[in-house]
N, C-alpha and C positions, 0 to 999 in steps of 0.2 A: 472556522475550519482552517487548516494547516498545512495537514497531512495527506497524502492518496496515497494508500496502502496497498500496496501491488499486491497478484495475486500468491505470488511466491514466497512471500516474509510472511502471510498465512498458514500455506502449506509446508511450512519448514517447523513448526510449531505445530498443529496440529499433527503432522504426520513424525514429529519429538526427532529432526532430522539433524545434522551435525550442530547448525547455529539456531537451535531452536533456544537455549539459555538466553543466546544473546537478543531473539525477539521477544521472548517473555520479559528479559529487564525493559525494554523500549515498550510493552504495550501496559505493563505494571507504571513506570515513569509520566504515560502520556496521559493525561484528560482523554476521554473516549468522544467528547465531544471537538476535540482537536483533530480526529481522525476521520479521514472518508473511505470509504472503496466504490467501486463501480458496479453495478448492476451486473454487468458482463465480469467480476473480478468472480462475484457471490455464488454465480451461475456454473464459473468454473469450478471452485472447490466444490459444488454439489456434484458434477457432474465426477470430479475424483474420486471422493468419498463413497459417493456409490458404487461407482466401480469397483472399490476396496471391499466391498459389501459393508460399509460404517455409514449407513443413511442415520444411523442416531449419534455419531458424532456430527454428520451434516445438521440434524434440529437442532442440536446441543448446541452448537455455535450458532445457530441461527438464533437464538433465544439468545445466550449469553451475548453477544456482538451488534447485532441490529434491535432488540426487542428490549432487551434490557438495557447494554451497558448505553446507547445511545450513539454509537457511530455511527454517522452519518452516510447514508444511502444516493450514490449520484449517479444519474443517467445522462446519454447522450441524445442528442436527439437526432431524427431524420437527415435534420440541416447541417447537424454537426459532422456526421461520418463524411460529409467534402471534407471538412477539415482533415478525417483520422486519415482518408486517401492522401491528401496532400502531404503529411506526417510522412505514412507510409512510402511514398514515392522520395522526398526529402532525404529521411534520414533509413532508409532498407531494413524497419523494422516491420515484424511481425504484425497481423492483423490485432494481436491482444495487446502487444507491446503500443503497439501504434493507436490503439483504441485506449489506454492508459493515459499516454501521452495527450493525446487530444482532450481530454476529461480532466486533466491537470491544466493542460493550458485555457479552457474552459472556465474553472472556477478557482483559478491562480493559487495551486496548489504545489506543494513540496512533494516528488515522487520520495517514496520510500521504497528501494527494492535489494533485492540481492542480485540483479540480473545488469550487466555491465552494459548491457546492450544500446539503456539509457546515456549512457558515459559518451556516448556522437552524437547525443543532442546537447541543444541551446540548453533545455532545461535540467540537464543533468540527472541526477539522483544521490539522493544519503543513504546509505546503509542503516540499520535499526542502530548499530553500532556509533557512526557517525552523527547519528541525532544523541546520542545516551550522550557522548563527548560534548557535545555543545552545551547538552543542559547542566552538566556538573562545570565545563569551565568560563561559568560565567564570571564578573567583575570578582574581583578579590580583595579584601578588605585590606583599608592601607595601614599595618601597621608600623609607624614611624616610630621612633623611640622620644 
């Protein structure tokens, strides 16, 4: 695992919203087994989708994302939410943001988000953008003459 896939660089693609291009090349680019979301990430996009009345793009991603392609599923535990409070109180983010954060630092994960918010903490964040860059400039071949 690599990646923790925020809830937002989901819903920016699912809901086809201005940088949705840019998370389809990063989730087309990535091994799916490279990737995580959180229990609480899954629960949100359900919770939108339905409200959109699209509970069958909510199965639809539930099958194509967890059941099939193999991204991985991670939760927090009990003991863990000390940590997400301490996050929260640390860096003034939200209950999601801050419960992302902690689930990343958790299982020493790269956040992946569109939400800046990440950007005052320790562990930062790459954009789906900022990860596409890294995997195209990797080493380059020496051509001497």
């Amino acid at each position: 695992m690599t990646y923790l896939v925020d809830t937002n660089v989901w819903l920016e693609r699912l809901l086809d919203q201005e940088r949705s291009r840019e998370v389809a090349l990063f989730l087309d680019a990535t091994r799916p087994a490279s990737l995580s979301m959180t229990d609480f990430c899954l629960h949100s996009i359900g919770v939108v989708l339905t409200r959109l009345s699209r509970g069958e793009a909510f199965g639809k991603f539930l099958s194509d994302t967890i059941v099939d392609s193999g991204v991985n599923l991670i939760r927090l535990d009990a003991e863990d939410l000390r940590t997400l409070l301490q996050v929260h109180g640390r860096y003034g983010l939200d209950f999601d943001d801050a419960y992302q954060y902690a689930a990343a630092e958790k299982y020493n994960l790269t956040i992946v988000s569109l939400d800046s918010d990440f950007d005052r903490t320790d562990r930062g964040r790459k954009t789906p953008g900022d990860v596409l860059k890294e995997m195209t400039s990797g080493p380059r071949p020496n051509h001497e003459p």
